[in-house]
DOTI-703401 format. One record per residue: residue number from 1; residue in three letters; x, y, z of N, C-alpha, C in turn. Coordinates in pm, whole numbers. Layout:
N
SITE_NUM_ala_X_Y_Z_X_Y_Z_X_Y_Z
...
! end
This chain:
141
SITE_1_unk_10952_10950_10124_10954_10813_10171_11078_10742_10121
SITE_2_unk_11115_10753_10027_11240_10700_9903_11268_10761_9788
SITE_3_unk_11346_10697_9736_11427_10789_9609_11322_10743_9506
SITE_4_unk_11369_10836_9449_11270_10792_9227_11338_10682_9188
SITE_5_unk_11429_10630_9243_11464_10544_9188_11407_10379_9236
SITE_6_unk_11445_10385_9393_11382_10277_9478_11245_10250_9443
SITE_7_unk_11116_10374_9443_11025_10374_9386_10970_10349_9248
SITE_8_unk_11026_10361_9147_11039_10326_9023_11113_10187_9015
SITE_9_unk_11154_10102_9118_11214_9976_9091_11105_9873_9140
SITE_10_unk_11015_9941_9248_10899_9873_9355_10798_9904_9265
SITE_11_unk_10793_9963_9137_10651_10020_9056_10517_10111_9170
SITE_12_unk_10596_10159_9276_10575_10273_9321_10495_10369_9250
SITE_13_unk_10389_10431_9248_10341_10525_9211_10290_10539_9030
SITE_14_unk_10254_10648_8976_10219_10664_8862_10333_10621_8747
SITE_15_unk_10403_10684_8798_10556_10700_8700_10641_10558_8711
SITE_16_unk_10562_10476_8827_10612_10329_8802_10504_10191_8673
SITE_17_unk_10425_10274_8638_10333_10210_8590_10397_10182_8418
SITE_18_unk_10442_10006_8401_10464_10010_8265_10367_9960_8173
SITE_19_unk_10362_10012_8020_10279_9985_7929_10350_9867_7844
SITE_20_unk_10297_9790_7840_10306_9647_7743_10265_9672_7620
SITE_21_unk_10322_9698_7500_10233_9630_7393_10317_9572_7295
SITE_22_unk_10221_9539_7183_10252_9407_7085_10282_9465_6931
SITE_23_unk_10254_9599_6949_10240_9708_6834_10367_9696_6758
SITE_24_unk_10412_9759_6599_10594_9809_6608_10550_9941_6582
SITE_25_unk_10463_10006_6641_10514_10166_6675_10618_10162_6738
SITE_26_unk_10652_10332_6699_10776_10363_6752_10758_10375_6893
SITE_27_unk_10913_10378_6972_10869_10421_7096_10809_10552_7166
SITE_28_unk_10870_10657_7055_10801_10789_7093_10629_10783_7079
SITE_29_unk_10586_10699_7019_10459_10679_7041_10345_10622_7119
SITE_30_unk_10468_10540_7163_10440_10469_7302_10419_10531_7417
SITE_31_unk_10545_10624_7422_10559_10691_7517_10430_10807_7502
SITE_32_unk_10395_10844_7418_10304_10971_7362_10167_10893_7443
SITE_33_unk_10139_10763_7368_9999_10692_7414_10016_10693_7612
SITE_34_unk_10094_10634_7632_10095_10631_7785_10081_10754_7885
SITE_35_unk_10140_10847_7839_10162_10996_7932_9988_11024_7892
SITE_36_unk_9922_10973_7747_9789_11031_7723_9668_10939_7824
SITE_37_unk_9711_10848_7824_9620_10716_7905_9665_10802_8074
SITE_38_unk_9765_10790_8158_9767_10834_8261_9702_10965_8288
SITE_39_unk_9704_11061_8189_9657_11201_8217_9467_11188_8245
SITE_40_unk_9477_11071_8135_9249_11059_8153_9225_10999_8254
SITE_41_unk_9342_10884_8267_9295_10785_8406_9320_10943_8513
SITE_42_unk_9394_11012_8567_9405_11090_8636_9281_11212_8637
SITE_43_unk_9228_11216_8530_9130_11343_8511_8957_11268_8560
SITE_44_unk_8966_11109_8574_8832_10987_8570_8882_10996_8729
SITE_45_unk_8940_11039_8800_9040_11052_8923_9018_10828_8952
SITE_46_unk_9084_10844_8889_9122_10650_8871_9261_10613_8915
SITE_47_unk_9349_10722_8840_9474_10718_8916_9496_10830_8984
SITE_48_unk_9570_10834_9123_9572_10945_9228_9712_10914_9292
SITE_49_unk_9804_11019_9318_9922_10986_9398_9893_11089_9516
SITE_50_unk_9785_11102_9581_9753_11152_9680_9824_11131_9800
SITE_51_unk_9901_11163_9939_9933_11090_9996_9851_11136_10118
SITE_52_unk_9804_11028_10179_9710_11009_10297_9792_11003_10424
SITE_53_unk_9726_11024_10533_9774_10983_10690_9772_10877_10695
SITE_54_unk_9873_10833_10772_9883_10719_10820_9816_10720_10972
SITE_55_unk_9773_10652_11037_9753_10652_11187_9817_10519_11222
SITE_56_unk_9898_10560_11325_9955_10457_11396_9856_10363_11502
SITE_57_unk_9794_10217_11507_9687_10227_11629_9759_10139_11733
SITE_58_unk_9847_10016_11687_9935_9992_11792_10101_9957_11693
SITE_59_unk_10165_9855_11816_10262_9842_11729_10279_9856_11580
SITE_60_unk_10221_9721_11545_10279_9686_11407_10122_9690_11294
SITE_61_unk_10009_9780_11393_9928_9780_11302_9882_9945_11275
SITE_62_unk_9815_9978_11152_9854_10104_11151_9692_10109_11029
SITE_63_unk_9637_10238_11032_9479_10254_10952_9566_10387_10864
SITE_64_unk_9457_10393_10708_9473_10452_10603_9362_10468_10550
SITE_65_unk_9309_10610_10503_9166_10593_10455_9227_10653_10331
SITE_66_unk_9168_10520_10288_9195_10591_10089_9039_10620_10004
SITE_67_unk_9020_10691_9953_8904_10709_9862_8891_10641_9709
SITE_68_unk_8788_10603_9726_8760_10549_9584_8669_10610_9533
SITE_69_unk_8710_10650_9384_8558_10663_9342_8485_10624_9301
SITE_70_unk_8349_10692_9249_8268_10599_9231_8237_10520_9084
SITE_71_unk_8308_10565_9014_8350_10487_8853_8477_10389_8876
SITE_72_unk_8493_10349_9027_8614_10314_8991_8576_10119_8916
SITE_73_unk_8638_10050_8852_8561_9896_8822_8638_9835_8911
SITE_74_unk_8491_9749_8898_8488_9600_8971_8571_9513_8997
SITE_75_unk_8575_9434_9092_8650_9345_9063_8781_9365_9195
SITE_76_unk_8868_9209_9164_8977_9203_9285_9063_9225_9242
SITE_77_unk_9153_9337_9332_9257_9422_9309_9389_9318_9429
SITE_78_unk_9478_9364_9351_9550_9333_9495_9681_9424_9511
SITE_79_unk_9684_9454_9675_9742_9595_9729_9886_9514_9807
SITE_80_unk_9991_9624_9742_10088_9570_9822_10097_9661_9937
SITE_81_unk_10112_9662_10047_10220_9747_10130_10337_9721_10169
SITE_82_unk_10389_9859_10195_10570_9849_10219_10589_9942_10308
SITE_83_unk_10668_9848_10401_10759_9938_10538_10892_9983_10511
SITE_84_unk_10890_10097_10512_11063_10192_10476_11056_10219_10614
SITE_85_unk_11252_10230_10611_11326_10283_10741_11404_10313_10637
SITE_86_unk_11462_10446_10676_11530_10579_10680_11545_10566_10469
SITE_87_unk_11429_10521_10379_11419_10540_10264_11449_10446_10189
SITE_88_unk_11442_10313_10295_11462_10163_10223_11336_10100_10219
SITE_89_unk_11322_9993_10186_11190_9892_10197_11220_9787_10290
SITE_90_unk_11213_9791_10379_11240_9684_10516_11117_9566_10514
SITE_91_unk_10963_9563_10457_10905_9501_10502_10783_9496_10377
SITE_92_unk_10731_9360_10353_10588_9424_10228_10536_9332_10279
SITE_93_unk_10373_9320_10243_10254_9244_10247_10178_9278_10152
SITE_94_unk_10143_9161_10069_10032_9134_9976_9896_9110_10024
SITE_95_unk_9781_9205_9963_9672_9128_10011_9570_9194_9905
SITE_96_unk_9436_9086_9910_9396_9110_9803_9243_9161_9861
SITE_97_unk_9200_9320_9746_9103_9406_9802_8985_9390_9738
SITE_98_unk_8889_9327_9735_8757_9300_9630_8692_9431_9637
SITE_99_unk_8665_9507_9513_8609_9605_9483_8460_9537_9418
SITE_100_unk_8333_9611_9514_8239_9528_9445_8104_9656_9465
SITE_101_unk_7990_9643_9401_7879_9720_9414_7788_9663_9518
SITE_102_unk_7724_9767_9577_7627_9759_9715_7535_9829_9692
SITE_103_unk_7426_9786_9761_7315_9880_9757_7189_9848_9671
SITE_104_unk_7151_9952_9632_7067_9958_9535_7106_9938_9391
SITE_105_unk_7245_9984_9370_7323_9968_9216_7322_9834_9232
SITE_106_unk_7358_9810_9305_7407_9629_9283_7286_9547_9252
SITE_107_unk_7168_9591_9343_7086_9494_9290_6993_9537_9120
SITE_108_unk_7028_9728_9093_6950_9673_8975_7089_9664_8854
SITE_109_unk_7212_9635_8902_7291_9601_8827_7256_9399_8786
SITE_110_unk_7213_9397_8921_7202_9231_8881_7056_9210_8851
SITE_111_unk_6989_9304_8868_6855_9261_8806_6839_9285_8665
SITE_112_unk_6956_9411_8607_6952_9415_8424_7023_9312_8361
SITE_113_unk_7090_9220_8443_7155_9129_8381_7142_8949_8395
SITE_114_unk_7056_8965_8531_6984_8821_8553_6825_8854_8445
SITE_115_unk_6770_8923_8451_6618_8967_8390_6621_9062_8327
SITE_116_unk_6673_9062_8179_6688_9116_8106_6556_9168_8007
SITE_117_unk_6525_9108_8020_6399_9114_7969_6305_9215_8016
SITE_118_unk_6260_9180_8140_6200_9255_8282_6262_9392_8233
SITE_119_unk_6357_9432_8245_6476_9527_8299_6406_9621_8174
SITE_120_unk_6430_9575_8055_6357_9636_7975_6237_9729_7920
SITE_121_unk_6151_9621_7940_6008_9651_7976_6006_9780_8038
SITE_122_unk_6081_9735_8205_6054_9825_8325_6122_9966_8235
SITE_123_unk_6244_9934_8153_6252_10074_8135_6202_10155_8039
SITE_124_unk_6114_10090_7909_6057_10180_7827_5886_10233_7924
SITE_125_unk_5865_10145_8005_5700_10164_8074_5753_10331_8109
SITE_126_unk_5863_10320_8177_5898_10422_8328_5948_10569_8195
SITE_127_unk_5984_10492_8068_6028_10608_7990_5865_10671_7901
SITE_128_unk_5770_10618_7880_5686_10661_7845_5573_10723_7978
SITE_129_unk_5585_10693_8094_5553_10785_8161_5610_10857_8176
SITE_130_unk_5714_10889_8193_5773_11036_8243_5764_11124_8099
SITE_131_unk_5804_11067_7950_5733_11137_7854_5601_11198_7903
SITE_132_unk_5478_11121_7902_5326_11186_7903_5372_11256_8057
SITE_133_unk_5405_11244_8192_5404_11337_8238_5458_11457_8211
SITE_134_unk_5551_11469_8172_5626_11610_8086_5559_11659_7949
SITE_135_unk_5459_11580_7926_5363_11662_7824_5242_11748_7884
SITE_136_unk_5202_11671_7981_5103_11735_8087_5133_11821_8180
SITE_137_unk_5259_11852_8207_5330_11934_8310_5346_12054_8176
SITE_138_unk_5429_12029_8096_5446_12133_7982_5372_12185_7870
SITE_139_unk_5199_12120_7898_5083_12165_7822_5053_12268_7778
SITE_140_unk_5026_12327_7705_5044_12479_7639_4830_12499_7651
SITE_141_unk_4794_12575_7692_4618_12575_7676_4588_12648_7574
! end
């Protein structure tokens, strides 16, 4: 698409990603912590330089299916895109992607944290049955 360099100036990809800190470690340590943080985010597949299809559907609009997984957190992200011609950046748009839970997680995510209490209860009741059922399933005569 572009050079390591163009890409590394746009924070393009993995290897554009910089680490901030407040530490006076050295820098070789810095550098040591970061290559170690990208390798777990990469192994949690959190960070991915996968590259996907593009589909063209008309002119100037165009579909991308990216995968997320399912540890990925919460919360609003925001995605740039960029139009290259012949390995430049001709064109970007900002927009912002709310990553959020659905379903069934979501609601007993918000039911352990609105009814905490409840949530509780419900889970030692549900943990002492499945104890006595696994004593009665695994009964010795």
């Amino acid at each position: 698409i572009a050079s390591a360099e163009i890409l590394d100036q746009l924070e393009i990809g993995v290897s554009g990603i910089e680490l901030f800190t407040q530490s006076g470690r050295p820098a070789s340590e810095i550098v040591e912590f970061r290559d170690a943080l990208i390798r777990n985010k990469k192994s949690q597949r959190l960070y991915s330089e996968d590259v996907s299809d593009i589909k063209i559907v008309r002119d100037f609009l165009f579909r991308s299916t990216i995968p997320f997984p399912a540890n990925v957190p919460t919360g609003d992200y925001e995605v740039t895109v960029y139009l290259f011609k012949n390995g430049k950046p001709v064109s970007q748009q900002t927009t912002s992607l709310p990553v959020r839970k659905v379903g069934l997680e979501a609601r007993l995510y918000s039911f352990a944290h609105e009814q905490a209490p409840w949530y509780g209860v419900i889970a030692i009741v549900i943990a002492l049955v499945a104890g006595w059922l696994a004593g009665v399933i695994f009964r010795r005569a």
